[in-house]
VMD Tcl script that builds the backbone (N, CA, C; Angstrom):
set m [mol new atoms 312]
animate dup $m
set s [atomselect $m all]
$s set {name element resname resid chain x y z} {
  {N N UNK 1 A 73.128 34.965 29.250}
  {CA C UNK 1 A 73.078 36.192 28.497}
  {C C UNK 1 A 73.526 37.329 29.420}
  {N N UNK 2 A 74.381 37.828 28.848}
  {CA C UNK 2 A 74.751 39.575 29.792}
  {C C UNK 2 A 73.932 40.285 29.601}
  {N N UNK 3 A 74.172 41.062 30.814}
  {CA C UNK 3 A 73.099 42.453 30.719}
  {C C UNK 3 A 73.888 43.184 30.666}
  {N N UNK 4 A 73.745 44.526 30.102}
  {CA C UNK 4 A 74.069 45.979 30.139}
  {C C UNK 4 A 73.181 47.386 30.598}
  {N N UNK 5 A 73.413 47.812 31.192}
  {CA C UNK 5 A 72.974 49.412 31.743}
  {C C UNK 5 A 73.208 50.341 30.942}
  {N N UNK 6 A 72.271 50.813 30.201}
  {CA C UNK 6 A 72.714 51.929 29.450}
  {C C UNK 6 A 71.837 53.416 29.989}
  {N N UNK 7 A 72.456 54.181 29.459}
  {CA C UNK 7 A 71.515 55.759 30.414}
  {C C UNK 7 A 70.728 56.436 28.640}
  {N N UNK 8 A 69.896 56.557 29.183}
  {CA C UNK 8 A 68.732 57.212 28.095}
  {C C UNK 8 A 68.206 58.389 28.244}
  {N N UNK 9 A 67.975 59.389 27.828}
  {CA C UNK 9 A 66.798 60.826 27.842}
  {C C UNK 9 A 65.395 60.265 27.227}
  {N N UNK 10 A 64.611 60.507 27.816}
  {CA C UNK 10 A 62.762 60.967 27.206}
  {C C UNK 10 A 62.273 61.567 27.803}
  {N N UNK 11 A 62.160 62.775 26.584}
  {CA C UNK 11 A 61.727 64.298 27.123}
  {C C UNK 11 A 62.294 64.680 28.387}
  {N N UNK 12 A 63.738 64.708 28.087}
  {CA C UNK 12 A 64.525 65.113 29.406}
  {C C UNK 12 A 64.778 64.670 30.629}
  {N N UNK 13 A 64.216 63.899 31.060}
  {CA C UNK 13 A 64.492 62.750 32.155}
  {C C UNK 13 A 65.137 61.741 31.050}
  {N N UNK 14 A 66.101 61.706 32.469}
  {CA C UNK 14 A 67.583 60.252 32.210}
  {C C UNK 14 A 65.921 59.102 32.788}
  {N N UNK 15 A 66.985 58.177 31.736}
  {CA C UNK 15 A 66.453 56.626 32.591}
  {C C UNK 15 A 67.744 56.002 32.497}
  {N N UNK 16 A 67.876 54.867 33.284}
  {CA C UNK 16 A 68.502 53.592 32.994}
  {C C UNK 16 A 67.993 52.449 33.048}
  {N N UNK 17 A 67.995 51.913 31.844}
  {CA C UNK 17 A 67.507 50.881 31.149}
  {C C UNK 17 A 68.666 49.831 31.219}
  {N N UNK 18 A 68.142 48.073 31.413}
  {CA C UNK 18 A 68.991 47.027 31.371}
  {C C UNK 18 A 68.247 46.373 29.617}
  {N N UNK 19 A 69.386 45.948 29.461}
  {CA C UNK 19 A 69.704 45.373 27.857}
  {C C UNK 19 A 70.557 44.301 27.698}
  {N N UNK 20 A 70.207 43.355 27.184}
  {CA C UNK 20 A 71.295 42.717 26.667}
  {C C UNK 20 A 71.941 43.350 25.715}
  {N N UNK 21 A 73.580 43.004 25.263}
  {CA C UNK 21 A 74.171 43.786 24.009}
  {C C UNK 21 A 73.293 43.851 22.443}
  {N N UNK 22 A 72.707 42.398 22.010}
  {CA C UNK 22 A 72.478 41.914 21.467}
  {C C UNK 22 A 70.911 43.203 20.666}
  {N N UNK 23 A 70.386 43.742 22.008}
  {CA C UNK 23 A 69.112 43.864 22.107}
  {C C UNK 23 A 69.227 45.668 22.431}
  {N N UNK 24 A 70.324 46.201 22.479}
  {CA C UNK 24 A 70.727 47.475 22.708}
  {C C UNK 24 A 70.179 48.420 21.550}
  {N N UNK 25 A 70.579 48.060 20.324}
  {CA C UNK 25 A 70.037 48.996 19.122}
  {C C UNK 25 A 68.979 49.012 19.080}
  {N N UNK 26 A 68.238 47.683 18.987}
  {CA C UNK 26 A 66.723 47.586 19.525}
  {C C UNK 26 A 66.267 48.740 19.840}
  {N N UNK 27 A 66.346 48.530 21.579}
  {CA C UNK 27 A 66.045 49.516 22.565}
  {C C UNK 27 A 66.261 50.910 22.442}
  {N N UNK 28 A 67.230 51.176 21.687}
  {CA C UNK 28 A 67.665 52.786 21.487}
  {C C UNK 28 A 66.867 53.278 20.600}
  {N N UNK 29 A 66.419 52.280 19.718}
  {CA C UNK 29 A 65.566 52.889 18.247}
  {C C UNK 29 A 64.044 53.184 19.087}
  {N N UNK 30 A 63.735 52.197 19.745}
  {CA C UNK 30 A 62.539 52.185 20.439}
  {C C UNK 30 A 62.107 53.653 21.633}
  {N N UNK 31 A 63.270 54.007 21.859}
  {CA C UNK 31 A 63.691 55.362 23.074}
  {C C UNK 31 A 63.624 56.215 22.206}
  {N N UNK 32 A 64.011 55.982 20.860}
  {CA C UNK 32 A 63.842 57.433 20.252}
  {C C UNK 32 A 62.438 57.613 19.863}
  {N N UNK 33 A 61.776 56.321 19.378}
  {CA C UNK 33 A 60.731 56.556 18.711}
  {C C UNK 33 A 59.604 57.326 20.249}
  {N N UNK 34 A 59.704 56.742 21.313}
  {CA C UNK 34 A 58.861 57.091 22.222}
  {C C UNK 34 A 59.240 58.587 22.649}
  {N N UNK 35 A 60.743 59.169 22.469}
  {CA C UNK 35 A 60.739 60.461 22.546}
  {C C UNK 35 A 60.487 61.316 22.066}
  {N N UNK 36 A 59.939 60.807 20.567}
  {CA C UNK 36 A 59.352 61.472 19.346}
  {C C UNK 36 A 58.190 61.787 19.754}
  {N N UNK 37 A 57.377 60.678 19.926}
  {CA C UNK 37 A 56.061 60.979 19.927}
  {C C UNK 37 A 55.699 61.871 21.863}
  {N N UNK 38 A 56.215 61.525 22.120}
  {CA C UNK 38 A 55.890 62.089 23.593}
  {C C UNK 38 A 56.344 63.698 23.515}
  {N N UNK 39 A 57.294 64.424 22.720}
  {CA C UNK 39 A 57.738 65.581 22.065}
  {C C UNK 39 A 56.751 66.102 21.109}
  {N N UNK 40 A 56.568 65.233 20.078}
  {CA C UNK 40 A 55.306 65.866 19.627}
  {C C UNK 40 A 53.978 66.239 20.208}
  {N N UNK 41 A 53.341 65.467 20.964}
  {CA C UNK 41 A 52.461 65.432 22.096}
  {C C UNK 41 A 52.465 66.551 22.762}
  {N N UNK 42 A 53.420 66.850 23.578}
  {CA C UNK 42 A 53.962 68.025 24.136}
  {C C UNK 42 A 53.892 69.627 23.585}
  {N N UNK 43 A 54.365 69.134 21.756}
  {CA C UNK 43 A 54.454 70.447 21.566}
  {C C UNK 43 A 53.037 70.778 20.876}
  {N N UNK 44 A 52.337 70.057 20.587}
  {CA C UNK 44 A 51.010 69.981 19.496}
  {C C UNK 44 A 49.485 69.826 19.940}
  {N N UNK 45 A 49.829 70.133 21.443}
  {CA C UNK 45 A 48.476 69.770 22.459}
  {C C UNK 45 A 48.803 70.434 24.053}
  {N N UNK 46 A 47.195 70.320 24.604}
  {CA C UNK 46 A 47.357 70.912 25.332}
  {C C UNK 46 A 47.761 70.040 27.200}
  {N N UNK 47 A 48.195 68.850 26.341}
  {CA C UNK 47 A 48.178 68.190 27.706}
  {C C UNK 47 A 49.809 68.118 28.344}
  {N N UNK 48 A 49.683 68.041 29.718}
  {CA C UNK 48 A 50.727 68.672 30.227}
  {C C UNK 48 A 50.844 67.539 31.371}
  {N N UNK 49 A 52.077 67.266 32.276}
  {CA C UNK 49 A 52.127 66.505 33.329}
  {C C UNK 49 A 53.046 65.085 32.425}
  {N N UNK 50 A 54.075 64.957 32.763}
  {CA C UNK 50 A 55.068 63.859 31.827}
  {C C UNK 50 A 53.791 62.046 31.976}
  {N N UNK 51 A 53.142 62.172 33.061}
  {CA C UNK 51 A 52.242 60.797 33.027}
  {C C UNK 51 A 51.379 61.030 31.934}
  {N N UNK 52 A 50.694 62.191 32.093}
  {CA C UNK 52 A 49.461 61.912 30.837}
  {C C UNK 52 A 50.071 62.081 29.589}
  {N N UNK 53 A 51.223 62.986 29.134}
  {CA C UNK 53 A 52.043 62.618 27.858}
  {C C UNK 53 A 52.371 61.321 27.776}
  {N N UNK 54 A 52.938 60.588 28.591}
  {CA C UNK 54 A 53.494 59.181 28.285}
  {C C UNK 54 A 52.213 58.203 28.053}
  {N N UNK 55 A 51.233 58.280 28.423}
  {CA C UNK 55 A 49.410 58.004 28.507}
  {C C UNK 55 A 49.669 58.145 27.015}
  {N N UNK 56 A 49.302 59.716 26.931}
  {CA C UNK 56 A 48.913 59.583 24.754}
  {C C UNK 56 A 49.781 58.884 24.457}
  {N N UNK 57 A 51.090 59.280 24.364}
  {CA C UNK 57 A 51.939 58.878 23.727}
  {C C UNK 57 A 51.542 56.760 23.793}
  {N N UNK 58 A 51.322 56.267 24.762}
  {CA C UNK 58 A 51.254 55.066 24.684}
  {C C UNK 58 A 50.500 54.560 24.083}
  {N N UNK 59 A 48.759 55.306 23.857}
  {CA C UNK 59 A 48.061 55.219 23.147}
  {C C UNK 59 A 48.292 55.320 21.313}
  {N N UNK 60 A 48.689 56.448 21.504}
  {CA C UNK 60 A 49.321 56.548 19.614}
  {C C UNK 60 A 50.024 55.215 19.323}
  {N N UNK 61 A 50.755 54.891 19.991}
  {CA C UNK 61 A 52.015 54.038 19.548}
  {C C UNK 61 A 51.193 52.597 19.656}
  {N N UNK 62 A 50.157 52.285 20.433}
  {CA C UNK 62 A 49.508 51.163 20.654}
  {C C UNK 62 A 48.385 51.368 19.180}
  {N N UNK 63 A 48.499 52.656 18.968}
  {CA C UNK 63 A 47.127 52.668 18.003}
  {C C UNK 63 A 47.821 52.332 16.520}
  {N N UNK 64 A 49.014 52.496 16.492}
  {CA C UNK 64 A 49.629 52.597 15.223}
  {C C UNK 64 A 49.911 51.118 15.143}
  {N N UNK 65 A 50.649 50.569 16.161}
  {CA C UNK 65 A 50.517 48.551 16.766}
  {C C UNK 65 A 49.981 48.707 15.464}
  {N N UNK 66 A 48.348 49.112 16.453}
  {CA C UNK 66 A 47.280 48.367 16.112}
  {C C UNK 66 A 46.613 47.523 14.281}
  {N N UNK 67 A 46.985 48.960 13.913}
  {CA C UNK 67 A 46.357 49.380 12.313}
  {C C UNK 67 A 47.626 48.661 11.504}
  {N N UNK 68 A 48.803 48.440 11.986}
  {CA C UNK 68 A 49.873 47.981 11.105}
  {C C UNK 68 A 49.481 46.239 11.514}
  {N N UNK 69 A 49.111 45.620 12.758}
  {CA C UNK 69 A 48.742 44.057 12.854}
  {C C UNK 69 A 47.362 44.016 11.359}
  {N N UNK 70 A 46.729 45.314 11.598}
  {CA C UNK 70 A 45.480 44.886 10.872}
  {C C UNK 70 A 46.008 45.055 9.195}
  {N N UNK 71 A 46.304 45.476 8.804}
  {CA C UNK 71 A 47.038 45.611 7.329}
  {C C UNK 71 A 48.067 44.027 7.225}
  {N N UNK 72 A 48.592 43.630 8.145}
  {CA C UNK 72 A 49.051 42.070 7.744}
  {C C UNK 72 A 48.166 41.341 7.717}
  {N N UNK 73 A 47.225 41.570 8.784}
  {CA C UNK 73 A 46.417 40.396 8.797}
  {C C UNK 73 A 45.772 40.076 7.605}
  {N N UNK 74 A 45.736 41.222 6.826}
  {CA C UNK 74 A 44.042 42.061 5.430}
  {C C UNK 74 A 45.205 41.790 4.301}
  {N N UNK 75 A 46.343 41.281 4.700}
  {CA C UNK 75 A 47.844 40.919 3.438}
  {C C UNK 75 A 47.828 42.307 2.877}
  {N N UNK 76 A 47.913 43.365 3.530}
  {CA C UNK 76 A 48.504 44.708 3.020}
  {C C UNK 76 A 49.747 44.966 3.458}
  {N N UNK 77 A 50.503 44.326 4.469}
  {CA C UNK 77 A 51.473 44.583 4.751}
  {C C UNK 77 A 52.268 42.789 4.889}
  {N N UNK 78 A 53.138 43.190 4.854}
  {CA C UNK 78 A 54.244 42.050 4.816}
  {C C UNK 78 A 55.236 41.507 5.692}
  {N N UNK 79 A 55.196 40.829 7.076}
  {CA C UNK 79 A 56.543 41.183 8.103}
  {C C UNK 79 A 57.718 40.706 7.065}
  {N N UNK 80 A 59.190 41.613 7.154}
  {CA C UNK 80 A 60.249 41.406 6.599}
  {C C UNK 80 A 60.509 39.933 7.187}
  {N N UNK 81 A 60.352 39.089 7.957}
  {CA C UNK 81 A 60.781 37.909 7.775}
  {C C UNK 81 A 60.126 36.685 6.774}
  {N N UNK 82 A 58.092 37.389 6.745}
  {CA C UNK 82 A 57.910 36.387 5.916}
  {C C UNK 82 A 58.285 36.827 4.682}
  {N N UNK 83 A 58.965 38.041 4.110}
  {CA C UNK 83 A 59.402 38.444 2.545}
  {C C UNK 83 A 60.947 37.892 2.186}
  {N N UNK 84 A 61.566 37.550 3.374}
  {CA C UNK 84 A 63.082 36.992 3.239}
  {C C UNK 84 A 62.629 35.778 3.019}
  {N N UNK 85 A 61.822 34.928 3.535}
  {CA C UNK 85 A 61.808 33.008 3.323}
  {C C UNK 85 A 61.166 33.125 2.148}
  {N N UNK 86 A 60.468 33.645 1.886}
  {CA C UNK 86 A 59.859 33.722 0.080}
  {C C UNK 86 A 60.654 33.752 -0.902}
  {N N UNK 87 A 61.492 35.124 -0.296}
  {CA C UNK 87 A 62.281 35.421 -1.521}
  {C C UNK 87 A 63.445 34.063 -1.795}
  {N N UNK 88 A 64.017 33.695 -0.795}
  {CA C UNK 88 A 64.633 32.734 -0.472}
  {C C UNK 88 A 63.867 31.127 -1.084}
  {N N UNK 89 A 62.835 30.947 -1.079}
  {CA C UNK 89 A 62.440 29.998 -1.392}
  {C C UNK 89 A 61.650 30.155 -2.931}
  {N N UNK 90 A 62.261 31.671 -3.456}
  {CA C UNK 90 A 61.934 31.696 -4.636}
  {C C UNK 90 A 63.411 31.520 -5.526}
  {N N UNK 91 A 64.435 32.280 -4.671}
  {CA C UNK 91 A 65.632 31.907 -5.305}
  {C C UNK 91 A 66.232 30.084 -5.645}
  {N N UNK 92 A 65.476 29.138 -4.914}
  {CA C UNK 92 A 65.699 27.848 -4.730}
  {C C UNK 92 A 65.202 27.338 -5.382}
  {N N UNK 93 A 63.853 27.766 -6.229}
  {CA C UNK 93 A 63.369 27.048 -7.504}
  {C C UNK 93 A 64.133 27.485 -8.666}
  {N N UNK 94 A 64.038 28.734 -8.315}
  {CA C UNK 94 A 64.894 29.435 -9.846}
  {C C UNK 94 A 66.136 28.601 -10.085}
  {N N UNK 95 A 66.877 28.630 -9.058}
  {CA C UNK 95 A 68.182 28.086 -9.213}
  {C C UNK 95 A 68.284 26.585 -9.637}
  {N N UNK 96 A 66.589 25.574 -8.911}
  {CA C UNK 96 A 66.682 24.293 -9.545}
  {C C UNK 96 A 66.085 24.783 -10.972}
  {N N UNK 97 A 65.445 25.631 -11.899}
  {CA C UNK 97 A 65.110 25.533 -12.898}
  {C C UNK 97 A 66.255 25.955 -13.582}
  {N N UNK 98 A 66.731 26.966 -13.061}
  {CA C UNK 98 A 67.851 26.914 -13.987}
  {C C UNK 98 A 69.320 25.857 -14.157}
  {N N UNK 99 A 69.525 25.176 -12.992}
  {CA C UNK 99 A 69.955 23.670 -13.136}
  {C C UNK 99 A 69.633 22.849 -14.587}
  {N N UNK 100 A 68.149 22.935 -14.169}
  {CA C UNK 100 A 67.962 21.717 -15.235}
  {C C UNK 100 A 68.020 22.359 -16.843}
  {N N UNK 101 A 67.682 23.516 -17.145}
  {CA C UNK 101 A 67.906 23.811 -18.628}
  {C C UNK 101 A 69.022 24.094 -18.530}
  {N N UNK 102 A 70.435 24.496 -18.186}
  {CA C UNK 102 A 71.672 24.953 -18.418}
  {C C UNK 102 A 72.050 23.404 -18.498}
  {N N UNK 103 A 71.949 22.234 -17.922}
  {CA C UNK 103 A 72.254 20.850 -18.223}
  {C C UNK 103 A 72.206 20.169 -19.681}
  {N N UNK 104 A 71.014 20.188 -19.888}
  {CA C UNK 104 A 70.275 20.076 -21.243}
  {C C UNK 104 A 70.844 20.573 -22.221}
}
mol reanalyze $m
mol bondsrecalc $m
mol representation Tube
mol addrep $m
């Protein structure tokens, strides 16, 4: 697998981050989301020093994890892969039911 170096901002500090290509959009969606919340943090409180922002910020984002594992677990939420093999394995009956009466 290749790696790639790509250069990033959060909250104004560059990073460079290694990525595979594959795993790049990933990572960028993930950089934004952590620059979001570490920006909000920043502007909506009184804590100051880029460690203890990246602290909340890790906390929120671990807390949100958290409550979205617990809503699958409680079947309130759905991961998009188990709603694709469903749907998929709902299209596969349909299609044998409709086999057999369009035969008939």
């Amino acid at each position: 697998m290749t790696t790639k170096q790509i250069e990033v901002s959060i909250l104004g500090q560059p990073y460079r981050l290694a990525c595979s290509p594959e795993t790049e959009a990933a990572l960028l969606e993930a950089v934004a989301r952590v620059d979001a919340e570490m920006s909000k943090i920043r502007s909506n409180s009184n804590v100051r020093g880029l460690d203890r922002i990246a602290v909340m910020a890790a906390l929120s984002l671990a807390s949100e994890l958290l409550k979205l594992q617990a809503s699958v677990r409680h079947g309130e939420a759905f991961p998009a892969e188990e709603i694709r093999r469903t749907m998929h394995q709902m299209n596969e009956q349909l299609g044998t039911v409709i086999q057999q009466y369009s035969i008939q």
